[in-house]
C-alpha positions in Angstrom: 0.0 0.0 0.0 3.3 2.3 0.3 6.0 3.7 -2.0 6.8 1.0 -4.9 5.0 -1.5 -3.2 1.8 0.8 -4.3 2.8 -0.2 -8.0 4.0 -3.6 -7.9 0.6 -4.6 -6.0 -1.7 -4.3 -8.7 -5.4 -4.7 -7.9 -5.5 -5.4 -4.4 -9.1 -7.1 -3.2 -10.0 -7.6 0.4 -12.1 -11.1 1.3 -12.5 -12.3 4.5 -12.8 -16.2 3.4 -15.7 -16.4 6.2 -13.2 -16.3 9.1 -14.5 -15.5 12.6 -14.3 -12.3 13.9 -13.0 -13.7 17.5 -9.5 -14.9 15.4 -8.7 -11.1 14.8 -9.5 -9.9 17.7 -5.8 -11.3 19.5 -4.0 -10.0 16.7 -1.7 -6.5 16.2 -1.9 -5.1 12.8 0.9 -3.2 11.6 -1.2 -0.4 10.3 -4.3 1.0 10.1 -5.7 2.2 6.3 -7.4 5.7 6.5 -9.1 7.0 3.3 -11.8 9.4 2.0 -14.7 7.5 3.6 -13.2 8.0 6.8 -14.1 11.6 6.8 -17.5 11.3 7.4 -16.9 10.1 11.2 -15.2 12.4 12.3 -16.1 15.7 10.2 -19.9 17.0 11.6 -21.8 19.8 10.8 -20.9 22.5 12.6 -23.2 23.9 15.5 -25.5 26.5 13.5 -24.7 29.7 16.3 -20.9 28.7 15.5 -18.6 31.8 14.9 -15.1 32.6 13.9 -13.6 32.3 17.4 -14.4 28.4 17.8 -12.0 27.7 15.0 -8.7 28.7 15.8 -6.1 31.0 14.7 -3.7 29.5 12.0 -0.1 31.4 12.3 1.5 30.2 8.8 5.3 31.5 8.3 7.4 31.2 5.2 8.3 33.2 2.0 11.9 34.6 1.9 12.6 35.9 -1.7 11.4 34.3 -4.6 9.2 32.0 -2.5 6.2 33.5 -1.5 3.6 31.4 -3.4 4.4 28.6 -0.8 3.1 30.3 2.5 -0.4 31.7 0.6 -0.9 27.7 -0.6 -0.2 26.8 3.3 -2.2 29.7 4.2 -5.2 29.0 1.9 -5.2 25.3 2.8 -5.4 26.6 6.4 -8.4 28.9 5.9 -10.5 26.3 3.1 -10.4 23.6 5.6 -11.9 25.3 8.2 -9.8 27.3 10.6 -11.2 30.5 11.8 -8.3 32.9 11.3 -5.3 32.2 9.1 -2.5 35.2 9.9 0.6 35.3 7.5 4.0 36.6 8.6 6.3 36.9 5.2 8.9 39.7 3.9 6.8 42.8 3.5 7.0 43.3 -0.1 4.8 40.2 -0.4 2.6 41.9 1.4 0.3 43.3 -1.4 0.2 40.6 -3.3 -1.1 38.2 -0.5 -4.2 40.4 0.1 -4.7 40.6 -3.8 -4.5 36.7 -3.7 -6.6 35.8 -0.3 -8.0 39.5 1.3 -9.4 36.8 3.9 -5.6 36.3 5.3 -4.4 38.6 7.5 -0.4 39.4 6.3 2.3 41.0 8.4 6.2 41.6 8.2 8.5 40.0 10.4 8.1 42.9 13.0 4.8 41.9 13.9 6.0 38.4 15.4 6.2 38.4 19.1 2.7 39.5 19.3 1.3 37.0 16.8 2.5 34.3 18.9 1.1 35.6 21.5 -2.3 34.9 20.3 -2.5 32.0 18.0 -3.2 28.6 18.7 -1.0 26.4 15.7 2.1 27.6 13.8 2.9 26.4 10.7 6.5 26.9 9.8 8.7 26.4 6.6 7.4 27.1 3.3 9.6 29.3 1.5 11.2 30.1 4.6 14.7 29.6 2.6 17.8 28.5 4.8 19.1 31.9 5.0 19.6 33.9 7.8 15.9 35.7 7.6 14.4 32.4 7.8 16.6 31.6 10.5 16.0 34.3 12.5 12.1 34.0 12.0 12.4 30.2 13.5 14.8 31.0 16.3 11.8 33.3 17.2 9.5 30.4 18.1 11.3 28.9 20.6 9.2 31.2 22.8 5.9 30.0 21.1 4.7 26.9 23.8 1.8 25.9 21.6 1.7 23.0 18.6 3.7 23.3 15.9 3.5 22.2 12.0 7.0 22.1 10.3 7.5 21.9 7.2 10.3 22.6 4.1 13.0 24.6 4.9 11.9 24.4 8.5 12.7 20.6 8.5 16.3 21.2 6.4 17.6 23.7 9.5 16.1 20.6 11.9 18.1 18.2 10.1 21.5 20.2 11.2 20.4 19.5 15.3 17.7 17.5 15.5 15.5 17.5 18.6 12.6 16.1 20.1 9.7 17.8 20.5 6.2 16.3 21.5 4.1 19.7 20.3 5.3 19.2 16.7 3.8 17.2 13.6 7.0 16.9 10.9 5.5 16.9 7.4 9.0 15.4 5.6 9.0 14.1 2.0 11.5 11.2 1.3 14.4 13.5 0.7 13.6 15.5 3.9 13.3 12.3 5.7 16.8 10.9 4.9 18.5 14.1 5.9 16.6 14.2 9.3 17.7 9.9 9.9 21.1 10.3 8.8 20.0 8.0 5.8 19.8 7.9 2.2 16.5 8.0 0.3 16.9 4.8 -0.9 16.9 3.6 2.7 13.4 5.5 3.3 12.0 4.7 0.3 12.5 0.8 1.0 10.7 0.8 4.3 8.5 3.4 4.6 6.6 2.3 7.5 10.4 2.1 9.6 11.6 5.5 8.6 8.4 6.9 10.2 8.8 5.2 13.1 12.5 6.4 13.2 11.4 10.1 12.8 8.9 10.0 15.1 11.3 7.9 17.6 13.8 10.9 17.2 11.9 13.8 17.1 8.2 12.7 19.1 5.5 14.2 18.0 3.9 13.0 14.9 5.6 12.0 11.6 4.0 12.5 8.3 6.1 10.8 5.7 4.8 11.8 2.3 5.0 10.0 -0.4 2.8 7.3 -2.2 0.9 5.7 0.7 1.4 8.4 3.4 2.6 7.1 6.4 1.7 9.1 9.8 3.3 7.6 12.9 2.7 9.5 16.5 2.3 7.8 19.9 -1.2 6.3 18.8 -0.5 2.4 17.4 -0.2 1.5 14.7 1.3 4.4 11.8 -1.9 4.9 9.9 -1.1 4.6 6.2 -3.3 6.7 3.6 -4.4 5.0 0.1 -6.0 7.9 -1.4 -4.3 10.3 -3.7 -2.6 9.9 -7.2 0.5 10.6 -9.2 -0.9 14.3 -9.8 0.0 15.1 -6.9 3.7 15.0 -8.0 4.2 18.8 -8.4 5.5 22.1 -6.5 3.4 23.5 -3.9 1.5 20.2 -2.8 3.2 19.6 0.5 2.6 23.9 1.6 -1.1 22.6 1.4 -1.0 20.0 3.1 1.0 21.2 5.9 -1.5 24.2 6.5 -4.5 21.7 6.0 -2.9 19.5 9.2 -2.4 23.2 10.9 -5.8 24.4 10.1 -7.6 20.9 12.2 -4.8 21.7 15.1 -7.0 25.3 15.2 -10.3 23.3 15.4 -8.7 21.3 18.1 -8.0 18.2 17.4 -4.9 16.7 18.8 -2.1 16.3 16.8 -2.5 12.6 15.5 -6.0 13.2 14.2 -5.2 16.8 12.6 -2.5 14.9 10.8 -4.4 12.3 9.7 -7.2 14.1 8.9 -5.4 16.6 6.9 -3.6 13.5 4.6 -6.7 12.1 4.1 -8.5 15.7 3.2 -5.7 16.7 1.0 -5.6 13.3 -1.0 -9.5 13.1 -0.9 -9.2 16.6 -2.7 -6.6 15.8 -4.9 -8.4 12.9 -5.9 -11.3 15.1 -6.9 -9.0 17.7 -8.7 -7.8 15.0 -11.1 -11.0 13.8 -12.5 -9.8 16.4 -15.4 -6.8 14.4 -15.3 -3.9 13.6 -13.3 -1.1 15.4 -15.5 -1.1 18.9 -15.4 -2.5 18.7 -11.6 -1.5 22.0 -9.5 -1.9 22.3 -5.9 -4.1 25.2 -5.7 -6.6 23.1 -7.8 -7.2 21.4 -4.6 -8.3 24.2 -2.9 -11.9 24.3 -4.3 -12.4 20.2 -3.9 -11.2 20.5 -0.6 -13.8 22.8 0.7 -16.2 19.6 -0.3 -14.3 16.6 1.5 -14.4 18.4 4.5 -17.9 19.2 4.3 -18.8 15.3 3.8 -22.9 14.6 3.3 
């Protein structure tokens, strides 16, 4: 159901040849599937004298030069799954085009910090955040934020030069990221996904999101859930930035961290999935954006 074994599977059917239920019940799986229909459970309708305030406040920081489509896909995936407010800190010359983009975000410069993080609830740090010294500087900053954090990007590449342990944090690596956070090659990812998350997550607590075909999400809940929605589309700049402010925009609504990861893989490759009925080549990641708004709204 993961990486390459995804592909060499072929058709996979599910029968269960009439067996008892009592035979399961003494035995551990090794992971649990999570998919679209999932959703349902645990996405209700929202109470109808609901307002802004019971949603959360989404912090999303990223876009040093050249970058700053990443933070307003984050941002947006934040604010179309749900979250209440969705604040932006970026350089300031971004700042016009953000609000020309999304006028629903709220966009500041650097400056503007200390009191953000003073009243959000989930930060979501590293796309287009760079590895220079003003992305640097911007996550040195939130060592005085004690709420949950979502990194991601160039915020897991700085990681990777000391990394810590940290139970308030969901890691959002790709393969690459992964291998540079283990000490490991790709290869050695890539060959057993369902180790490497539990490696990352053994290292740096939290929850671990390794992306990829099959998603694997590993936290202190067993076993790793491992997502089979999703398609090759998804193989393009600026998917991961939605995904990681999807998981930050549930950590608003207040779920804990396992179920705001998992509920953002599955919402993100429930809307990819819907995005590609045009076709899976071509796919971009702010053509989830719309189709997301539906999967999180299930009937």
């Amino acid at each position: 159901l993961a990486g390459a074994g995804a592909v060499r599977a072929g058709a996979v059917r599910y029968h269960d040849l009439d067996v008892p239920q009592a035979v399961y019940d003494g035995v551990v799986p090794a992971a649990r599937r999570i998919h679209a229909a999932t959703l349902a459970d645990r996405l209700q309708p929202r109470p109808r004298d609901a307002h802004k305030g019971h949603f959360g406040h989404v912090l999303v920081i990223g876009g040093d030069r050249g970058m700053a489509g990443a933070p307003l896909l984050a941002s947006a995936g934040a604010a179309r799954c749900g979250a209440g407010l969705v604040s932006v800190v970026t350089r300031p010359e971004h700042i016009s085009g953000f609000l020309s983009a999304r006028p629903e975000l709220m966009v500041h410069g650097p400056e503007a910090l200390a009191d953000l993080l003073a009243k959000v609830d989930v930060v979501v740090a590293g796309p287009g955040l760079g590895q220079g010294d003003w992305g640097r500087d911007l996550l040195a900053r939130l060592e005085s934020f004690d709420g949950p954090l979502v990194l991601d990007a160039d915020g897991l590449n700085i990681l990777a030069e000391r990394p810590c342990a940290d139970d308030r944090r969901v890691v959002t690596p790709h393969p690459g990221e992964a291998a540079r956070l283990l000490g490991e090659t790709t290869a050695a990812v890539q060959a057993d996904r369902l180790g490497a998350a539990n490696r990352l997550y053994a290292a740096l607590g939290g929850v671990a999101v390794l992306k990829g075909a099959g998603t694997v999400i590993q936290g202190a809940a067993d076993p790793p859930a491992i997502c089979t929605d999703g398609n090759p589309g998804m193989a393009s700049g600026g998917m991961g930035d939605v995904l990681a402010g999807i998981i930050g925009g549930f950590v608003a609504q207040g779920w804990h961290l396992q179920a705001a990861a998992e509920l953002g893989v599955t919402a993100h490759a429930a809307a990819a999935d819907h995005a590609a009925v045009a076709g899976e080549r071509g796919l971009l990641a702010g053509d989830l954006l719309a189709p997301l708004q539906r999967v999180v709204n299930p009937a």
